[in-house]
N, CA, C and O of each residue as an XYZ file, in Angstrom:
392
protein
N       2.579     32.013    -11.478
C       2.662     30.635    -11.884
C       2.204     30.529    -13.331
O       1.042     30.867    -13.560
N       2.943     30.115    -14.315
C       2.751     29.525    -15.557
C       1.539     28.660    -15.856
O       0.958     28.019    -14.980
N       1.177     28.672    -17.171
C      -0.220     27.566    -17.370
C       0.206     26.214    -17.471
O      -0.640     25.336    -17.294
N       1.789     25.799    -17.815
C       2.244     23.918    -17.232
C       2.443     23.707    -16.228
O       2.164     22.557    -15.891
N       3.207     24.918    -14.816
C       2.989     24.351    -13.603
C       1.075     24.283    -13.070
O       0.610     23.302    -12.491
N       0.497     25.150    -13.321
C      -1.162     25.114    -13.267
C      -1.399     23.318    -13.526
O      -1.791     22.399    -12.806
N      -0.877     23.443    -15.106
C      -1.580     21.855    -14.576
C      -0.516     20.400    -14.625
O      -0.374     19.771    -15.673
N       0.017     20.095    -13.631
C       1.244     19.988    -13.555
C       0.830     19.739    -11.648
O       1.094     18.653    -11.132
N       0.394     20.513    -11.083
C      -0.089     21.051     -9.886
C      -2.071     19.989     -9.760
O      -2.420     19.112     -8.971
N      -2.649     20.486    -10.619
C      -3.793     19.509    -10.736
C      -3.647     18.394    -11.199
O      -4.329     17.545    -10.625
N      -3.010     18.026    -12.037
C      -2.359     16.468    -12.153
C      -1.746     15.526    -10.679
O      -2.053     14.409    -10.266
N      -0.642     16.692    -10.100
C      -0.394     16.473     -8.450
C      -1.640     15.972     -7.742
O      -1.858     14.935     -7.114
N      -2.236     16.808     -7.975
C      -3.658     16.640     -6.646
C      -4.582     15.502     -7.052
O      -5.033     14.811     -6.139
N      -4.935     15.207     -8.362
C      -5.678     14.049     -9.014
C      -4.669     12.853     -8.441
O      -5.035     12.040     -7.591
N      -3.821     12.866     -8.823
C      -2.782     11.468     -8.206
C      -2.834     11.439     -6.416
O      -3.338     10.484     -5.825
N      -2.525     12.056     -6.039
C      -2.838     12.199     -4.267
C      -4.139     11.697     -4.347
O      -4.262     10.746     -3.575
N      -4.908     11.887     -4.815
C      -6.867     11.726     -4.445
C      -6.787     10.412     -4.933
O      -6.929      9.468     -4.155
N      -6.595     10.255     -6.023
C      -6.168      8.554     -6.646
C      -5.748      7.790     -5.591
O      -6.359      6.846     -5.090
N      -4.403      8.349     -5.187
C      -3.975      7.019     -4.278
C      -4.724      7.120     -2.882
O      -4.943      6.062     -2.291
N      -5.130      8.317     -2.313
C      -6.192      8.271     -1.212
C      -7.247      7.459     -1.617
O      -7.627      6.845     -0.620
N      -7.782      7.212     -2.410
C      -9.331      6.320     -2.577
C      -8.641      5.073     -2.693
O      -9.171      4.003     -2.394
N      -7.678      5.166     -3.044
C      -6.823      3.491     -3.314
C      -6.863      2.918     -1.828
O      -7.242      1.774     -1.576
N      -6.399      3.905     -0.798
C      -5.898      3.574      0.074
C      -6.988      3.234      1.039
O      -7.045      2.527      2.045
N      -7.921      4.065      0.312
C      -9.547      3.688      1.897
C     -10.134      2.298      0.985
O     -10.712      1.445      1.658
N     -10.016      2.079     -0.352
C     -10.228      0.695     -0.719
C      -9.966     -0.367     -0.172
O     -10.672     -1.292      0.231
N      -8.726     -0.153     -0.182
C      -7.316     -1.575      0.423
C      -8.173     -1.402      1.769
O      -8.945     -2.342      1.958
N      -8.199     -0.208      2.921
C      -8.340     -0.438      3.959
C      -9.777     -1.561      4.021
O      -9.847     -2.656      4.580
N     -10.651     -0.950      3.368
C     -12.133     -1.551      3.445
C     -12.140     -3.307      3.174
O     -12.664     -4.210      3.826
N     -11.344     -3.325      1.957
C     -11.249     -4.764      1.816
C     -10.459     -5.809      3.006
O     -10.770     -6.947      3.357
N      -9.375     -4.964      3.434
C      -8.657     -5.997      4.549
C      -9.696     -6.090      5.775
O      -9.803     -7.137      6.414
N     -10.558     -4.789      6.114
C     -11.676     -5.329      6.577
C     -12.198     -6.146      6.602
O     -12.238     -7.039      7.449
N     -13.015     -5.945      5.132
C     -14.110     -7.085      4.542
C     -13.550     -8.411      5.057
O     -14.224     -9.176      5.745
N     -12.060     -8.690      4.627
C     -11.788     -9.919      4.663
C     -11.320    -10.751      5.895
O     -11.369    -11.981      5.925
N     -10.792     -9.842      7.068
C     -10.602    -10.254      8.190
C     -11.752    -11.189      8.650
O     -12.836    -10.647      8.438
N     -11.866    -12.411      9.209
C     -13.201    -12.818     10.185
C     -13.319    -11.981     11.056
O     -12.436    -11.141     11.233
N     -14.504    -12.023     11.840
C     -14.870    -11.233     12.955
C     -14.277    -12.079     14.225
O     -13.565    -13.072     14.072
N     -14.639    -11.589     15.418
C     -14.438    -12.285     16.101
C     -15.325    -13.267     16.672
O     -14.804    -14.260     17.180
N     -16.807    -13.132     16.673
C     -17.705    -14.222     16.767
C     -17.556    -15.570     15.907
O     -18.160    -16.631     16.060
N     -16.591    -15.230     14.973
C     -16.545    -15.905     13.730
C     -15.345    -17.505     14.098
O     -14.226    -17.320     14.576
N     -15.728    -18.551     13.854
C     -15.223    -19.604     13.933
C     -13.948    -19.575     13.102
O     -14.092    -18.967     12.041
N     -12.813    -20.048     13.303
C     -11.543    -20.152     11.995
C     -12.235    -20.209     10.646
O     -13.364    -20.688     10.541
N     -11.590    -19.743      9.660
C     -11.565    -20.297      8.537
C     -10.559    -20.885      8.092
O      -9.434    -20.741      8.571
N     -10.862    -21.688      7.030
C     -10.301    -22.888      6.353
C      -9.273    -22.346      5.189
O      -8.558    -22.916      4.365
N      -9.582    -20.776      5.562
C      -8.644    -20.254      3.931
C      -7.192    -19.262      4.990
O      -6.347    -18.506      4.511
N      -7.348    -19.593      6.251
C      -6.400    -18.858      7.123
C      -5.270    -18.570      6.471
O      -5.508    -17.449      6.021
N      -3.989    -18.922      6.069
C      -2.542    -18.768      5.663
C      -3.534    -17.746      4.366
O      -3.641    -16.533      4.545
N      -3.971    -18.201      3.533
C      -4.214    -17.466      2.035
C      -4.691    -16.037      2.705
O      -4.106    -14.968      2.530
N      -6.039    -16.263      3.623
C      -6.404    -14.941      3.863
C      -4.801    -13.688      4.437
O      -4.389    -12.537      4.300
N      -4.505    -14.860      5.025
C      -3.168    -13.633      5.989
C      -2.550    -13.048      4.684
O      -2.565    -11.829      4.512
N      -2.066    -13.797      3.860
C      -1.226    -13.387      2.442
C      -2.234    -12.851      1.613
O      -1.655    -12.988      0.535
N      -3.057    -12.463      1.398
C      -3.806    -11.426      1.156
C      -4.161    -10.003      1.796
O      -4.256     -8.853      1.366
N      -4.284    -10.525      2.815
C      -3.960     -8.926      3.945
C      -2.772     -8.430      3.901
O      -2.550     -7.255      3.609
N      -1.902     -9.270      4.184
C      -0.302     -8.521      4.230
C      -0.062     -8.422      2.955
O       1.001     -7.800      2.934
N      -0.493     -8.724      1.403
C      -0.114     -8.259     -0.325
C      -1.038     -6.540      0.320
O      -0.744     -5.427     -0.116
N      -1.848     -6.740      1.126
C      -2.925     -5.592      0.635
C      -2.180     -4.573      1.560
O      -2.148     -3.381      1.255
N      -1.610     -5.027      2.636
C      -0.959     -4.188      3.972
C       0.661     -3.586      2.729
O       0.975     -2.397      2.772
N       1.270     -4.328      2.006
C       2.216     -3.864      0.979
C       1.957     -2.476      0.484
O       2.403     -1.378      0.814
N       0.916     -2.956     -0.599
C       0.783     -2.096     -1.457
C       0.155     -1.035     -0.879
O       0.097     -0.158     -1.741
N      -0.564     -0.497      0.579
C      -0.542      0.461      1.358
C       0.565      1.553      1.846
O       0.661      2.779      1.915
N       1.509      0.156      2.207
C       2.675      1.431      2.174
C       3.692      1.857      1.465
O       4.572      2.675      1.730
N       3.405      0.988      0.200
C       4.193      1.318     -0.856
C       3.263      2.866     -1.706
O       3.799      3.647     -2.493
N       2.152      2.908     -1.342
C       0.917      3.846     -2.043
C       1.600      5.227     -0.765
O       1.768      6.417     -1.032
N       1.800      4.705      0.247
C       1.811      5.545      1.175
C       3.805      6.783      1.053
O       4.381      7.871      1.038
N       3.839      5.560      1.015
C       5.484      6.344      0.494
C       5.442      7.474     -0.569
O       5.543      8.688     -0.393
N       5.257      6.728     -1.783
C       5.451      7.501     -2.911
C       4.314      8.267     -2.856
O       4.465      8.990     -3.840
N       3.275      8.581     -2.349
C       2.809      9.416     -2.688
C       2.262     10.583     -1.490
O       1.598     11.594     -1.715
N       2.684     10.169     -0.387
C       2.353     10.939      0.892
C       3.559     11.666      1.357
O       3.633     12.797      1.839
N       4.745     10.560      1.054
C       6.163     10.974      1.445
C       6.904     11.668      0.134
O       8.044     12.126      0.216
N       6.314     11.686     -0.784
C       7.034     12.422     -2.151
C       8.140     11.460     -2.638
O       9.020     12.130     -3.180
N       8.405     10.243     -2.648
C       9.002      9.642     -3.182
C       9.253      9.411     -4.758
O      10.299      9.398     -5.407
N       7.826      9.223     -5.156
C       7.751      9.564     -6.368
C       8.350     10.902     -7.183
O       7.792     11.072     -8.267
N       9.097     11.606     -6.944
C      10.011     12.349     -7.072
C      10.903     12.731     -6.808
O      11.248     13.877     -7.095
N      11.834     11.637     -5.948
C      13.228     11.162     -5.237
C      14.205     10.178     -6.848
O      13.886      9.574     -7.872
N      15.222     10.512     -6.251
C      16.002      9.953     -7.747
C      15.860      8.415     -7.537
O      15.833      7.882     -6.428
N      15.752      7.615     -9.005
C      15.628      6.592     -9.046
C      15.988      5.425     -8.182
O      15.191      4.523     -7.923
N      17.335      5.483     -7.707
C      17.449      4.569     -6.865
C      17.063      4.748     -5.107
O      17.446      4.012     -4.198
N      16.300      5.817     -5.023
C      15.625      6.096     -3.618
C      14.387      5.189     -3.701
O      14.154      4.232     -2.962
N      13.533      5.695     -4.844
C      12.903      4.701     -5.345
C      12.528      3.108     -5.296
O      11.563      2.431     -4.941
N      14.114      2.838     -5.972
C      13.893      1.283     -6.179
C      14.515      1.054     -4.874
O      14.345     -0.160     -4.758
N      15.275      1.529     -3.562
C      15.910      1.623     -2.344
C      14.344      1.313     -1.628
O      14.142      0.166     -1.230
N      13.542      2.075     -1.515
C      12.408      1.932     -0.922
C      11.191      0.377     -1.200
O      10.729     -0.449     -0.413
N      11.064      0.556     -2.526
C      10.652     -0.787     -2.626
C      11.452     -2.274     -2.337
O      10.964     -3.385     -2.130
N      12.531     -1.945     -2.391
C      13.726     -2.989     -1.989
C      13.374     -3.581     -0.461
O      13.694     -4.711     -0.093
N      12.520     -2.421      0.511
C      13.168     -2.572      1.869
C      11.884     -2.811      2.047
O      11.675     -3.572      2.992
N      10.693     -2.341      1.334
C       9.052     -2.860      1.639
C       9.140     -4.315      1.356
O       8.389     -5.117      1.911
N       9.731     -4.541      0.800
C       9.667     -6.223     -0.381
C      10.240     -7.218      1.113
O       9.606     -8.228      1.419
N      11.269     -6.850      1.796
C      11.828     -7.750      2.497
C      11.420     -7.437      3.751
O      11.557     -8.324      4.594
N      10.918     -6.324      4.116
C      10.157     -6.090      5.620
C       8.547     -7.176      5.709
O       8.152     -7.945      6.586
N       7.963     -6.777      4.393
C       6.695     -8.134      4.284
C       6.703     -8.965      4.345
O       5.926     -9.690      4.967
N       7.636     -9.247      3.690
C       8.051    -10.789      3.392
C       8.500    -11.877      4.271
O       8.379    -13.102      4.264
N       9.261    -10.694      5.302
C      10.005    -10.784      6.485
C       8.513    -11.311      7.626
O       8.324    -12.363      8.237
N       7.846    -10.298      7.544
C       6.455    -10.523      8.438
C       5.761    -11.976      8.007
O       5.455    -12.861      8.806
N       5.601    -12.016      6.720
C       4.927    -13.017      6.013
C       5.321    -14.674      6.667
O       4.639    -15.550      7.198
N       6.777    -14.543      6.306
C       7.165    -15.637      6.692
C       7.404    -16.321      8.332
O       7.377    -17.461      8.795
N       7.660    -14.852      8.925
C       7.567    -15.042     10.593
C       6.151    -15.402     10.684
O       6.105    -16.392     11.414
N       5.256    -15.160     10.391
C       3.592    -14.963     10.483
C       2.974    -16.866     10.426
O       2.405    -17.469     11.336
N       3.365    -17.412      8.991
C       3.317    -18.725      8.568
C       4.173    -19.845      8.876
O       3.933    -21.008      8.552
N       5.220    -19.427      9.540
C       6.436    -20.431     10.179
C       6.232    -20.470     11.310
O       6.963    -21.132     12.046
């Protein structure tokens, strides 16, 4: 192996670890933000849900490109994939609030 695939290869693994800490973030916060169940409604219900499901998005958009190798699929696999995250959420979002 050459010294640009060398780092080329650690650049790989820094981005994987990146979006892994991204991803136990997002998880922790949709935590944080869920009520419990002892917990009476809140008053911010619809906003909180659309905050979980922006945060439930960008999970599996983190999860695609970088677990599934997307991020190195030709461009329109790419923009094909975000195309179909955009309207599957959105899809939830609106079944969710209607």
């Amino acid at each position: 192996m050459s010294a640009p695939d060398d780092r080329l290869l650690r650049k790989d693994k820094r981005t994987v670890f990146a979006a892994w800490a991204a991803l136990t973030a997002a998880t922790v916060l949709a935590w944080l933000l869920t009520p419990g169940e002892s917990q009476t409604a809140t008053t911010l219900g619809n906003e909180l849900v659309a905050a979980i499901v922006v945060i439930g998005l960008v999970k599996c958009r983190l999860i695609i490109r970088y677990f599934m190798e997307v991020r190195h699929a030709p461009r329109w696999l790419r923009h094909a994939t975000d195309g179909w995250l955009a309207v599957l959420w959105l899809t939830l979002l609106v079944i969710y609030l209607v």
